[in-house]
N, C-alpha and C positions, 0 to 999 in steps of 0.2 A: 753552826757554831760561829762562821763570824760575820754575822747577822748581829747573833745577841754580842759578839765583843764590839763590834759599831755602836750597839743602842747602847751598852755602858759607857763606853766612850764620850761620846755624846754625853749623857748624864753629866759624867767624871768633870769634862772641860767644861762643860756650861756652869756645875755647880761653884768649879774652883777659878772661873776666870770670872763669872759677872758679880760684880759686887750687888747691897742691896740700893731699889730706885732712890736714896737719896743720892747714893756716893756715885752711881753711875750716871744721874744728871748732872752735876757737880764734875768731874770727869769729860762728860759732853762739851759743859759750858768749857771747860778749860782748857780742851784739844781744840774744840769747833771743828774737825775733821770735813766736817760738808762743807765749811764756810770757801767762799768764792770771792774773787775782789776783783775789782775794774782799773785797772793800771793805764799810766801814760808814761814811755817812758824816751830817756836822749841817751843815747850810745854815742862814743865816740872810740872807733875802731883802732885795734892796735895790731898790725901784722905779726904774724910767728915768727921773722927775720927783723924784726925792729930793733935798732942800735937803741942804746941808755939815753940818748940823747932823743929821739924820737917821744921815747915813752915818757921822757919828764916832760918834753912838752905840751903831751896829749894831756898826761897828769894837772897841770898848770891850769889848761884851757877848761879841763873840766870842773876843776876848783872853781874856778873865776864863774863857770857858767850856773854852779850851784851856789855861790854868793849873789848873783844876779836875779834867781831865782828868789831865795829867800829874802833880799830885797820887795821885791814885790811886783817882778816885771811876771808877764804869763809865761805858763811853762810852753803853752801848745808854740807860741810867736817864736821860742827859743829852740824849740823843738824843731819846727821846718828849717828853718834857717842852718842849724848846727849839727843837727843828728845823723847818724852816718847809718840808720836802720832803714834799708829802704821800704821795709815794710807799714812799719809806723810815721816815720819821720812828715809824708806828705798829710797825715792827717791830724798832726799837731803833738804826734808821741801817741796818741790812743791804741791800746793794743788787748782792747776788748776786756771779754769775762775772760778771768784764767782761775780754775780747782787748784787744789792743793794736787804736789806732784808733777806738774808741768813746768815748773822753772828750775834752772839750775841750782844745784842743792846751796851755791854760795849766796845768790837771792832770794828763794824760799823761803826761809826763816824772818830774813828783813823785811822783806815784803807784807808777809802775811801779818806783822809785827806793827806795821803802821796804819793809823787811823786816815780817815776819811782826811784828804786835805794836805798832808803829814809829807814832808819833802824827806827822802833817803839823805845819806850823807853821800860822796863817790864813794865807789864799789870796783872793785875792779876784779875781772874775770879773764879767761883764756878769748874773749872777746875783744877786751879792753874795757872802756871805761863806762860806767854808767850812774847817771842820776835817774830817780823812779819816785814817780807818787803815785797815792791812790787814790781814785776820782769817786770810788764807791765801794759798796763791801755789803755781800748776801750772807747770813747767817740761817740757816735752816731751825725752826724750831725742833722744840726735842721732841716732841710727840711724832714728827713727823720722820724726823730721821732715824726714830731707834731704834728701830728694828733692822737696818742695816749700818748700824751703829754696833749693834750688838753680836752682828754675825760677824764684823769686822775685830771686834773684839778677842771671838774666839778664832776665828783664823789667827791671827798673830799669836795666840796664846797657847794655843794648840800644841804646839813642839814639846815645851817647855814642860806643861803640865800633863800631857800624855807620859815623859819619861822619868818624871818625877813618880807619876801613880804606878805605872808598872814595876820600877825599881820596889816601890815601897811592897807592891803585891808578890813580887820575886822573892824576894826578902824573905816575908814573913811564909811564904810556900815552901821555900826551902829547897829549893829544883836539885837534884841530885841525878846524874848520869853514873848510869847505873857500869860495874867493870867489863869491860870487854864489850860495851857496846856500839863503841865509835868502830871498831874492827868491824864487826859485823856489821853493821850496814855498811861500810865500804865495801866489803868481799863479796854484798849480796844486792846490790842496786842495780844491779841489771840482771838476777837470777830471773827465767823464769817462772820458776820455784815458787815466788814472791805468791803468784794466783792461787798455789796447792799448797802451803802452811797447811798442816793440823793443827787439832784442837790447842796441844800443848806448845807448839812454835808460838801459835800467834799470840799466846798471853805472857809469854818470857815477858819481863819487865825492859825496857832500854833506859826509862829516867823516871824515877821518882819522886812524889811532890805530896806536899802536906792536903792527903782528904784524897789521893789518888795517883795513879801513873800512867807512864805514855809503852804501851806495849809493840810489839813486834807485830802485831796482826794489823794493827793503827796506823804503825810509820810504814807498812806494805800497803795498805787501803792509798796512803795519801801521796806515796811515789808513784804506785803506777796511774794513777786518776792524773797526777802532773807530767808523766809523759818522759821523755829522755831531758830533758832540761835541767826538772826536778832530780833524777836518778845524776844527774852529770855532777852535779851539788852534792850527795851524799858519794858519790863514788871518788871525790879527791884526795886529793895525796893531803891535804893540809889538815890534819888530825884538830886542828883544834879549830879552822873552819866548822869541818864536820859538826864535832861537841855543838855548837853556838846554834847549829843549825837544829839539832837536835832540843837543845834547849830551850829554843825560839817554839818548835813543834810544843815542848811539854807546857811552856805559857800560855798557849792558844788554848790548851785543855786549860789550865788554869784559871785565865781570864774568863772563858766561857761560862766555868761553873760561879764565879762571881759573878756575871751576870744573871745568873738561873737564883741564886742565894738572895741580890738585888730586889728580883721581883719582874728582872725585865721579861718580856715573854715577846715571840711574831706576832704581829696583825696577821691576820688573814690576810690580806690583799700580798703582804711578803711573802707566808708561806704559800698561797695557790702561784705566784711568780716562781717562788722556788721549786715547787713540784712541777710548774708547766715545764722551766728549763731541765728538770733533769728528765722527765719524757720524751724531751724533741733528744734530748741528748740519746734514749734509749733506741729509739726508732731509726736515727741513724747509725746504733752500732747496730741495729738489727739486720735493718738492709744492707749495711757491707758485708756481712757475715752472708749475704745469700737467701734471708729468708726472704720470701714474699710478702708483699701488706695488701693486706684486705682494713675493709670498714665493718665488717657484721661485727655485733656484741652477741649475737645467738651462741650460748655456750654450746647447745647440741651441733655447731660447725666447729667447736674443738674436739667430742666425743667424734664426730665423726672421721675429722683428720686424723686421731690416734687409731682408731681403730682400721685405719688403710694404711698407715705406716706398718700398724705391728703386724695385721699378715702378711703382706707385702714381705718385710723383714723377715718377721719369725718364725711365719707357719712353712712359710717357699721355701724359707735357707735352712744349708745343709750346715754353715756357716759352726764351726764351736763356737762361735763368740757373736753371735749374732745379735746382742740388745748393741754392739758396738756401732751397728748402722742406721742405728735409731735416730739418732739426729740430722743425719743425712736426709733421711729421708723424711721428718717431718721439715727441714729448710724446703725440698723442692714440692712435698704434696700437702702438708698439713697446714694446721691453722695457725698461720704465724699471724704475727703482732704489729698491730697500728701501733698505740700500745693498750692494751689494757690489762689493768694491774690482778686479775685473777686469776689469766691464763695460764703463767707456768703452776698454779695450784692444780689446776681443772687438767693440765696434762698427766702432770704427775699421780695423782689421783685415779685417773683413768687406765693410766699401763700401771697402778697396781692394780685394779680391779682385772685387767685381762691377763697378769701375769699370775692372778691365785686361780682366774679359769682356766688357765692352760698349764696349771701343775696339777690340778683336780681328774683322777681318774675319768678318762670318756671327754677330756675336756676338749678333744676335737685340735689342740694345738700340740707341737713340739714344746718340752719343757725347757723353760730357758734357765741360763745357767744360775748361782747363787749371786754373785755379785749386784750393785745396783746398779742403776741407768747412771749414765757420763750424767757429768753437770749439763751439759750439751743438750740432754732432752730437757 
């Protein structure tokens, strides 16, 4: 499910943030966001304890030095001489390529703003004082830039227009939290109950939404899969936390089925990712639980591990409740799971075929009781 609310996503902000190629070259030209410029610049330093008297002087000096300049004297001659940057100052004010985003937000704007040649006016900063020109100036064409031109676009745009389209799909779905079901999940976020719902717990409704709802068996699948975190969130005292939270759940059904109505669907390459991760995921609940991993796929090495569990079990014990050690016993002797996804068929399958021979007159077994096998087998 949010797989496909990503790929709508995506869709959503791509279609509502990029304009069409004319307006978005148009745009390009007008941000230049790539564009780069070669600066030289003269600082003339102002301390954090500088009296009124100090800073109109620096002020003064650096007037006089940008009269000087626009005169016609060189900036680089005025620059060694005056400039209080010791980074620049010895090599005439030059202070390289500089991108957008690298200067202080009070010179950014002026900077990027003047042409080749183009003397600033003073500037004055938590620095002090500065005159700046620009000796060059790269502009990226747009063929070249657009594509990260355009991812730049929808990053920034993203917020914006994500909260705008989900309001609007809210809206129109109609989300509705159903009575009494903020209590209930607070009272039962940490039952362990949660795993043994019947058929009719798990379909109770908790919120309702135009084309469907978020039920009781759904918000129990998606607490315990999140762990005590998840449960710490539905188990607060803040009733209308809760709600939001709940709400937020019956969106993601929402959204989801928008995207299925869209057209969007997984690649392959997505869903074999998603079914590897939830395998490995399987394979280590397997092994903490005690079972053992083998590699065969011979399904005759699952017939055959049911059939040593169930006499083992069934035929030996005296037990009343004998299918209860079923599990047990196929954890330490049976064919447990790397993973492969046919095997709890091929067991189950199996102890019904040797539970109708050992109720069958002559069937050579103790007859086991009516109930079925634990989930556990």
């Amino acid at each position: 499910q949010q797989e496909l609310v990503w790929l709508l996503r995506d869709d959503v902000v791509r279609n509502r943030v990029l304009p069409d190629e004319a307006t978005l070259r148009e745009w390009y030209m007008r941000d230049q966001p790539l564009t780069r410029v070669r600066t030289s610049h003269l600082l003339l330093r102002v301390a954090d304890d500088a009296s009124e008297g100090e800073i109109g002087s620096k002020r003064q000096l650096a007037e006089s030095l940008h009269q000087r300049i626009q005169a016609g004297e060189p900036f680089a001659e005025l620059a060694r001489e005056y400039s209080e940057d010791p980074s620049s100052a010895p090599a005439g004010g030059d202070r390289g390529w500089v991108p957008r985003g690298r200067l202080l937000p009070e010179l950014e704007a002026i900077v990027f703003d003047l042409q080749i040649g183009e003397i600033s006016e003073v500037i004055r900063t938590t620095f002090g004082f500065h005159v700046i020109t620009v000796t060059d100036r790269d502009v990226p064409d747009f063929e070249y830039a657009r594509e990260g031109y355009e991812e730049d676009l929808i990053r920034d745009g993203i917020a914006a227009v994500e909260e705008s389209y989900v309001d609007s799909v809210s809206t129109a779905a109609d989300i509705r939290i159903a009575p009494g079901s903020v209590d209930l999940v607070r009272r039962s976020a940490f039952s362990p109950r949660l795993a043994r719902l019947g058929t009719a717990e798990r379909s109770a409704v908790l919120a309702s939404f135009s084309g469907g709802a978020l039920t009781y068996g759904e918000w129990a699948d998606f607490v315990i899969k999140g762990g005590p975190n998840t449960q710490s969130g539905f188990a607060g005292s803040d009733s209308a936390n809760v709600a939001a939270l709940l709400r937020r759940l019956a969106m993601n059904e929402v959204l989801s089925n928008a995207a299925i109505r869209a057209g969007h669907e997984l690649s392959e390459h997505v869903s074999d990712s998603i079914r590897a991760a939830a395998l490995s995921d399987l394979r280590i609940a397997a092994l903490s639980a005690g079972f053992r991993a083998d590699t065969t796929g011979d399904p005759y090495y699952v017939v055959a591990g049911v059939d040593r569990a169930f006499d083992m079990m069934l035929v030996r014990s005296r037990s009343a409740r004998p299918l209860d050690r079923v599990s047990p016993a196929l954890k330490r002797n049976g064919p447990t799971v790397l993973v492969h996804p046919y095997r709890y068929r091929q067991v189950m399958e199996r102890l019904a075929e040797l539970r109708a021979a050992a109720a069958m007159p002559g069937g050579g077994r103790s007859s086991p009781p009516e109930q079925e096998p634990g989930s556990g087998s």
